[in-house]
C-alpha atoms as an extended CHARMM CRD file, in Angstrom:
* protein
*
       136  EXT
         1         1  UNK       CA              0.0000000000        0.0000000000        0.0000000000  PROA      1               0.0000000000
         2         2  UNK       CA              1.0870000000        3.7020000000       -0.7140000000  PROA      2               0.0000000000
         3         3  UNK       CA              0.1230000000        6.9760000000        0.6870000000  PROA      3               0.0000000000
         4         4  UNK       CA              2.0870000000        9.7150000000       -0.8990000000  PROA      4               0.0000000000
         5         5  UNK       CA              1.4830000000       13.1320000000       -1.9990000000  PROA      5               0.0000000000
         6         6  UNK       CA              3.5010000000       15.8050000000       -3.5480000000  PROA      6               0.0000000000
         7         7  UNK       CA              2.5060000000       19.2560000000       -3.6820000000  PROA      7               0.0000000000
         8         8  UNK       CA              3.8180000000       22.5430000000       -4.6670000000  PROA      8               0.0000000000
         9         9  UNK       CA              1.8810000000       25.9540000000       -5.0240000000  PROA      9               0.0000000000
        10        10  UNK       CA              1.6250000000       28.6910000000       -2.6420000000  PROA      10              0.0000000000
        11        11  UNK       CA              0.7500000000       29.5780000000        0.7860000000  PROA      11              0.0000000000
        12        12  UNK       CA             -3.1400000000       31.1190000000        1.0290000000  PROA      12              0.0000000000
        13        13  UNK       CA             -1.8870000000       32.8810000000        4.3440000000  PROA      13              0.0000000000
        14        14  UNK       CA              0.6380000000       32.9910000000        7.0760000000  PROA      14              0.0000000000
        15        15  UNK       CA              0.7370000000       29.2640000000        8.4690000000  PROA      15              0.0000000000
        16        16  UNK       CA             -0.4950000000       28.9990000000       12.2600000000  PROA      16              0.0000000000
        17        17  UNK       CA              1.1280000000       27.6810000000       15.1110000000  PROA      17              0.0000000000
        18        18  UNK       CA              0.3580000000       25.8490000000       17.8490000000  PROA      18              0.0000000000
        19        19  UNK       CA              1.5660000000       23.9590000000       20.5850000000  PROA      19              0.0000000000
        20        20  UNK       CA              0.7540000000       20.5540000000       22.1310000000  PROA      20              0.0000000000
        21        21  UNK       CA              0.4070000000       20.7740000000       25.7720000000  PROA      21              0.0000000000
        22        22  UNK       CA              3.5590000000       18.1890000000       25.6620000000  PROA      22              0.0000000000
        23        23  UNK       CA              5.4800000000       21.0910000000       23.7310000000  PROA      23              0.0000000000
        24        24  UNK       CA              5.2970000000       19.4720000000       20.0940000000  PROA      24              0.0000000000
        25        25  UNK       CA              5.1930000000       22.1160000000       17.1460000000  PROA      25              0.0000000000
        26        26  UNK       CA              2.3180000000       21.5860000000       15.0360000000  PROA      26              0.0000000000
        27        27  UNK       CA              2.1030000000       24.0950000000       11.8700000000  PROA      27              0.0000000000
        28        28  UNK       CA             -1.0520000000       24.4140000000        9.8000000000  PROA      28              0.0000000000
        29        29  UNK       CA             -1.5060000000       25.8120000000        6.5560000000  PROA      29              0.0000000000
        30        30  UNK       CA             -3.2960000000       25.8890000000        2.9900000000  PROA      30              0.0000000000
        31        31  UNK       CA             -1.3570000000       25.6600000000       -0.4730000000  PROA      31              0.0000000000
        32        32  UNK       CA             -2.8760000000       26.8070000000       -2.9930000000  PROA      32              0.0000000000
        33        33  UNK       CA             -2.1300000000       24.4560000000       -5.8750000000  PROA      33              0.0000000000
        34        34  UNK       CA             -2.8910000000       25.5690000000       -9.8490000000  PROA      34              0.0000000000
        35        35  UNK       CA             -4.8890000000       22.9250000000      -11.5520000000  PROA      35              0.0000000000
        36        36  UNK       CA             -2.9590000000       21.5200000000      -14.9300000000  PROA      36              0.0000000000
        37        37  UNK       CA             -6.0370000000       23.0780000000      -17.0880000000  PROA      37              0.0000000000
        38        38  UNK       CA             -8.3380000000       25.8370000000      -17.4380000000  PROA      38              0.0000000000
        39        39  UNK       CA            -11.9140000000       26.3310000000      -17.2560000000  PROA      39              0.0000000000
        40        40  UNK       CA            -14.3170000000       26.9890000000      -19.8260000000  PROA      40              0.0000000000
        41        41  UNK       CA            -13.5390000000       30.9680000000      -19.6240000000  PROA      41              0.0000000000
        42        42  UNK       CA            -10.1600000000       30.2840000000      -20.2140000000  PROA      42              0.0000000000
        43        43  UNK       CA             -9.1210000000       30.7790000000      -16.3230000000  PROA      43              0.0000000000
        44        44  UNK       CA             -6.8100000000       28.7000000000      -14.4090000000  PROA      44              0.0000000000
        45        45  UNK       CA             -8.3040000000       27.4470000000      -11.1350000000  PROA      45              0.0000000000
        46        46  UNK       CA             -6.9990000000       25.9370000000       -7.9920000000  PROA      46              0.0000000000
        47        47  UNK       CA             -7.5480000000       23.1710000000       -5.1770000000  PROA      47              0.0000000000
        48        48  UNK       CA             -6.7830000000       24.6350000000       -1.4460000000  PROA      48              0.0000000000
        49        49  UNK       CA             -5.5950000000       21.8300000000        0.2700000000  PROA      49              0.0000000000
        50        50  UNK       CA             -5.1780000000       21.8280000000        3.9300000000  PROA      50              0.0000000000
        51        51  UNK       CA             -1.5220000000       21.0760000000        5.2220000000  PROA      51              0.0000000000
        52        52  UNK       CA             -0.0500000000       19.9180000000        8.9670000000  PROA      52              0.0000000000
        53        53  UNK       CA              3.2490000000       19.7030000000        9.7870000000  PROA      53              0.0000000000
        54        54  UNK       CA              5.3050000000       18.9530000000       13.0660000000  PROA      54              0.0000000000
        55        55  UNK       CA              8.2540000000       19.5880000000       15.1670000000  PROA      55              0.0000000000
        56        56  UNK       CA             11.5520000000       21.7770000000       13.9500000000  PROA      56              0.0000000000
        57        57  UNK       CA             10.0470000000       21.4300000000       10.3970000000  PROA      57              0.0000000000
        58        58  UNK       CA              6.4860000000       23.2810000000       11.6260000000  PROA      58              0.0000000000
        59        59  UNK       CA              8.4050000000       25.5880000000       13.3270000000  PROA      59              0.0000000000
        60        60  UNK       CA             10.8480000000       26.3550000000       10.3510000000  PROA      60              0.0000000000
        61        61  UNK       CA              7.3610000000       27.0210000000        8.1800000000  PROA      61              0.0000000000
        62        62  UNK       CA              5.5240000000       29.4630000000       10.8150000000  PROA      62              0.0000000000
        63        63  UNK       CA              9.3510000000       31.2910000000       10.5640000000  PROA      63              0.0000000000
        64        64  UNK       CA              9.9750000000       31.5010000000        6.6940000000  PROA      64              0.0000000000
        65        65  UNK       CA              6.8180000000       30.9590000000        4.9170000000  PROA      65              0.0000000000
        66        66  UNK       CA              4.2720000000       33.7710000000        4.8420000000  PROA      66              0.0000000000
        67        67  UNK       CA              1.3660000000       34.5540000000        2.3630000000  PROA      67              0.0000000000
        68        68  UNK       CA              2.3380000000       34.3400000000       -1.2600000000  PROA      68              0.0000000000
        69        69  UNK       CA              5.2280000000       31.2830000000       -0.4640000000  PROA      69              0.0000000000
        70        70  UNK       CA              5.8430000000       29.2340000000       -2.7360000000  PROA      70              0.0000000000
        71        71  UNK       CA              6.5210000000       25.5830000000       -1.0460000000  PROA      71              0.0000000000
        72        72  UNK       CA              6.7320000000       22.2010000000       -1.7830000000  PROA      72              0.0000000000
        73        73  UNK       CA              5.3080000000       19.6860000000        0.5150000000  PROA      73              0.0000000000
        74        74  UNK       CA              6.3230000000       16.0450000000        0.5930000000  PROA      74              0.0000000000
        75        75  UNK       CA              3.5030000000       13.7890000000        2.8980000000  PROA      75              0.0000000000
        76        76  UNK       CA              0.7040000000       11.4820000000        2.8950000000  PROA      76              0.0000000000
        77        77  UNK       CA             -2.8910000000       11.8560000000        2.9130000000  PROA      77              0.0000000000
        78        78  UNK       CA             -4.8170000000       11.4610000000        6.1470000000  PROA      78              0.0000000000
        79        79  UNK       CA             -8.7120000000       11.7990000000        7.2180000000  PROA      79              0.0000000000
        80        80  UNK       CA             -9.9430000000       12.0550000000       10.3600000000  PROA      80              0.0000000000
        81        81  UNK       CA            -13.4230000000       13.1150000000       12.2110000000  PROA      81              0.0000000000
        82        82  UNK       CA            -14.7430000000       14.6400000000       15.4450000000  PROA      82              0.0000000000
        83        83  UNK       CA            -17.6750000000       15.9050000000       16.9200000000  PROA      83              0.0000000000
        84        84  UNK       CA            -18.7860000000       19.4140000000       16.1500000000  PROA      84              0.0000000000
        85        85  UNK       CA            -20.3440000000       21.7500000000       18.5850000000  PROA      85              0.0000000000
        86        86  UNK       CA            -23.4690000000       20.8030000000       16.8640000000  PROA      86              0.0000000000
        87        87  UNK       CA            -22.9060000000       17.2070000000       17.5870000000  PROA      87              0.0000000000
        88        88  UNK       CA            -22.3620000000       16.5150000000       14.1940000000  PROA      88              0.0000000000
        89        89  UNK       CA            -19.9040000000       14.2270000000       12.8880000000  PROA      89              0.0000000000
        90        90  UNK       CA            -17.0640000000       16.7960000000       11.1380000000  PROA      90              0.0000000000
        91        91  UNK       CA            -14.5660000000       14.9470000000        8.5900000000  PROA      91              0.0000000000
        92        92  UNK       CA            -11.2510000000       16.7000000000        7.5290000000  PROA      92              0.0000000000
        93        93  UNK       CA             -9.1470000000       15.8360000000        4.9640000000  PROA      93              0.0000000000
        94        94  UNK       CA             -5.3500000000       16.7720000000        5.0130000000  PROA      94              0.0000000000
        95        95  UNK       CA             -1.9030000000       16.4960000000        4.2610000000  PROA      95              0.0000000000
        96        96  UNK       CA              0.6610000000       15.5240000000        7.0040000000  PROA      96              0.0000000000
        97        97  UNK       CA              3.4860000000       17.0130000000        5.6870000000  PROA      97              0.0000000000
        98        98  UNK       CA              6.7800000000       14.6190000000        6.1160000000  PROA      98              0.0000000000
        99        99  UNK       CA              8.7350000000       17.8040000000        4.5960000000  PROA      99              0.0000000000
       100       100  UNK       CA              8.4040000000       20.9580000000        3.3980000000  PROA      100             0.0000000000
       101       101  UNK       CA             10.3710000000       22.5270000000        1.1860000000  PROA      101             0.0000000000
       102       102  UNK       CA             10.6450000000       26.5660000000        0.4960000000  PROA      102             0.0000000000
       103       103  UNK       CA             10.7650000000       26.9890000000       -3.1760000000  PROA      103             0.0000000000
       104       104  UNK       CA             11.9630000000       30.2620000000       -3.3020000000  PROA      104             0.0000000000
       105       105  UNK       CA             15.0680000000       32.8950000000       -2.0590000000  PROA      105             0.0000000000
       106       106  UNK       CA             14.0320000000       34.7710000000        1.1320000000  PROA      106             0.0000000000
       107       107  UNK       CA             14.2520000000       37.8220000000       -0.4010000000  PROA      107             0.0000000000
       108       108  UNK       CA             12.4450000000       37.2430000000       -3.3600000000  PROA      108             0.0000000000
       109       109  UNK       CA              9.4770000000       36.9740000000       -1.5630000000  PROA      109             0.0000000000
       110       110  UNK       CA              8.6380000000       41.0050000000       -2.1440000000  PROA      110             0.0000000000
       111       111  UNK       CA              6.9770000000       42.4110000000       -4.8650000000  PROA      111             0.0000000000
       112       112  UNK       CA              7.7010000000       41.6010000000       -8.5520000000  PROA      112             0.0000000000
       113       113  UNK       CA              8.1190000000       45.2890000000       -9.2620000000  PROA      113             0.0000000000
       114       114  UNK       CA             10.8660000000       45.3560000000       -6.3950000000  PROA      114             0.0000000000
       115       115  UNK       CA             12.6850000000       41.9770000000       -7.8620000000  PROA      115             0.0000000000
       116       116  UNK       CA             12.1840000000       43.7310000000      -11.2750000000  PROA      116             0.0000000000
       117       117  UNK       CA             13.9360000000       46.8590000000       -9.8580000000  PROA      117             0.0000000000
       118       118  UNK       CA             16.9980000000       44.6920000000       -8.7700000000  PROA      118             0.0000000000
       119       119  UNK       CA             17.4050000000       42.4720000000      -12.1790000000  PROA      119             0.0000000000
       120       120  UNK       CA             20.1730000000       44.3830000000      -13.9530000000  PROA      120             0.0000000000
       121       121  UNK       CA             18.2530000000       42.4430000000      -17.3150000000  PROA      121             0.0000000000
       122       122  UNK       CA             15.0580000000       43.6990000000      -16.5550000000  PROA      122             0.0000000000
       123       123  UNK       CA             14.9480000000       45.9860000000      -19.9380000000  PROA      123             0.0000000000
       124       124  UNK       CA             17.5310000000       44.0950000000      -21.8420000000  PROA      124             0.0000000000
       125       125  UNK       CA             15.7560000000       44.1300000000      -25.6250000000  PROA      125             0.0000000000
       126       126  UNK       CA             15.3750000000       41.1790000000      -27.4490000000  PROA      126             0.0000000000
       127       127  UNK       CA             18.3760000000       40.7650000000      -30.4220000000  PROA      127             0.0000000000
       128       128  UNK       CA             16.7000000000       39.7850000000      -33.7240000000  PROA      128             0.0000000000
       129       129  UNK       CA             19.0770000000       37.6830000000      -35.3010000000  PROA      129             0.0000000000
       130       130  UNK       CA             18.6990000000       35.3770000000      -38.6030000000  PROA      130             0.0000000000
       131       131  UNK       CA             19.3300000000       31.2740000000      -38.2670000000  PROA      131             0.0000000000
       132       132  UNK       CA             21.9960000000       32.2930000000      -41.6270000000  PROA      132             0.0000000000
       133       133  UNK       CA             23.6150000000       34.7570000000      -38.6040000000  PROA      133             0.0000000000
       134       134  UNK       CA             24.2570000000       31.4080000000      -36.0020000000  PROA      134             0.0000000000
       135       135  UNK       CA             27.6180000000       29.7440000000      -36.2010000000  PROA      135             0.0000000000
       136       136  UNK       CA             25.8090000000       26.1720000000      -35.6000000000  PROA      136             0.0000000000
């Protein structure tokens, strides 16, 4: 039997942490993850799929992802129920993350205008060139 899943996309906000009252990290989150094609208008949607992680790794996510993070997460499926307030039967559906990965530089988490701004090739022109022009 097998129970992996691989994600990548991006954070939908900062992740939250938490505490077990035995002092284990737990980190919770939602990724945002592009679908691979668009709907009828032409638009790109998206599945939000809840994510957990634990220990040093949860509390390396609540440090260095925020909104807008790209990660990759590395985990298995897992469903689990309780009872609601309503004393309804509540299922979740998640990802316990074995590892998460953070997809992009620390800094290039600002704006793209900003990144942009610091690309010295930002308004480097395109060369036309022939394929007679090409020494291969």
């Amino acid at each position: 039997m097998l129970n992996r899943t691989i994600l990548v996309g991006r954070l939908t906000a900062d992740p939250q942490l938490r505490f077990t009252p035995s002092g284990a990290a737990v980190a919770t989150f939602t990724l945002a993850v592009n679908r691979t094609f668009t709907n009828q208008q032409g638009e790109r949607e998206a599945d939000f799929i809840n994510c957990v992680v634990w220990r040093k790794p949860a509390e390396n996510a609540a440090n260095y992802l925020k909104k807008g993070s790209l990660a990759g997460v590395d985990g298995k499926l897992q469903t689990r129920s309780y009872e609601g307030q309503d004393g309804k039967r509540v299922y979740v559906t998640e990802v316990v993350a074995e590892s998460v990965q953070f997809l992009e530089p620390k800094n290039n988490q600002s704006s793209n205008q900003q990144r942009n701004d610091d690309n010295p090739f930002s308004n480097v022109q395109p060369i036309d060139i022939s394929d007679g022009d090409l020494p291969f």
